[in-house]
C-alpha positions in Angstrom: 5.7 345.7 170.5 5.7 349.1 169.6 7.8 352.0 171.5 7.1 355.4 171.5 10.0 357.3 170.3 11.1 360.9 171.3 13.8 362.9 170.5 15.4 364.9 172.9 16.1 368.7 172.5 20.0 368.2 172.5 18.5 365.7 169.3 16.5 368.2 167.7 19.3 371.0 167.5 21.8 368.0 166.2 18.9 367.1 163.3 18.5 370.8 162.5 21.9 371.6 162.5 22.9 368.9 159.9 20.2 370.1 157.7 21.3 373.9 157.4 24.8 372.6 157.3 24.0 370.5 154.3 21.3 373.4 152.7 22.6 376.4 153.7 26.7 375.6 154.3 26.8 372.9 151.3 24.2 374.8 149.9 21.9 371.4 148.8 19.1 371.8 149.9 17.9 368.9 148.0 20.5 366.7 149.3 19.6 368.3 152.8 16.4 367.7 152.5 16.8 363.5 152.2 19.1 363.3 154.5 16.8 364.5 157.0 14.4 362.5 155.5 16.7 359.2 156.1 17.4 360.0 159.5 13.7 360.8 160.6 12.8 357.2 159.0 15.6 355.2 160.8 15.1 357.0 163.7 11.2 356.2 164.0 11.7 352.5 163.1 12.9 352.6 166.9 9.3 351.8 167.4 9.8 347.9 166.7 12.8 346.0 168.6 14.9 348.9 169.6 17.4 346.4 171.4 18.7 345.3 167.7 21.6 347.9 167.6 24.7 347.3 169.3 25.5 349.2 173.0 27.7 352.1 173.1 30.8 350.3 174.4 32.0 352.9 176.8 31.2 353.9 180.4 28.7 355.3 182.1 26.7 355.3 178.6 27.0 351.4 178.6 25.8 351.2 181.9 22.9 353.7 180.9 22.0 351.7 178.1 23.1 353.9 175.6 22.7 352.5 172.1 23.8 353.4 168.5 23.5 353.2 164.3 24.4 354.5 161.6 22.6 356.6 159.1 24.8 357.7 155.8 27.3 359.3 157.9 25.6 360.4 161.0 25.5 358.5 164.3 22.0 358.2 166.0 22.1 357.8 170.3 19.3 356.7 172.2 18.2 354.8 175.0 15.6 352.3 174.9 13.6 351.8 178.7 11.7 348.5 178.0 9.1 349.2 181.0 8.2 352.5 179.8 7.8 351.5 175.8 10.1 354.2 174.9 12.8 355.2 173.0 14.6 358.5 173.7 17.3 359.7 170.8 19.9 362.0 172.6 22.0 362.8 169.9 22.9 362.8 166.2 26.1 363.4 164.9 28.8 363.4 162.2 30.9 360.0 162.8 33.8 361.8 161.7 33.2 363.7 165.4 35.2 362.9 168.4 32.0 361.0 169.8 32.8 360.5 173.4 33.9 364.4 174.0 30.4 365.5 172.4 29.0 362.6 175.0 30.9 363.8 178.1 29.6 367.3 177.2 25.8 366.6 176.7 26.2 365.5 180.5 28.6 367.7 181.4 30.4 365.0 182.9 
């Protein structure tokens, strides 16, 4: 079954933001360049079985039905709603972040 897949604009500043780090801090753009590439392709294979990654194990994300995986180094967040068909990413960051601070401030929780 096929989900449409939407980032949200929290997602699109963390995607950006990893590439000028890489092209402009790093400056690689190449390198920049595929790891946006790898993320975008994970992240739109949502589209088949998005329940296949395991749940974010803390609260209120697992409750939420917050998800997660690994790309390189990154960590991509989204939520799957089944009766919808969709599949919204919330964030993507660095692994080497303190995750659930950059979670609790997305909400503002």
């Amino acid at each position: 079954m096929m989900y449409d897949v939407q980032l949200s604009e929290q997602a699109e500043k963390d995607i950006r933001g990893i590439y000028e780090y890489i092209a402009f801090d790093l400056q690689s753009p190449i390198a920049a360049s595929g790891q946006l590439d790898r993320l975008e392709e994970a992240i739109y294979k949502l589209d088949h079985m998005p329940n296949r990654f395991r749940r974010y194990d803390k609260e209120p994300w697992r409750s939420r039905g917050l998800r997660l995986f690994a790309v390189d180094n990154y960590a991509v967040f989204y939520i799957p709603d089944v009766v919808k068909k969709q599949v919204t990413v919330i964030r993507v960051m660095y692994g080497g972040r303190d995750i659930d601070s950059e979670l609790r401030r997305y909400t503002g929780a």
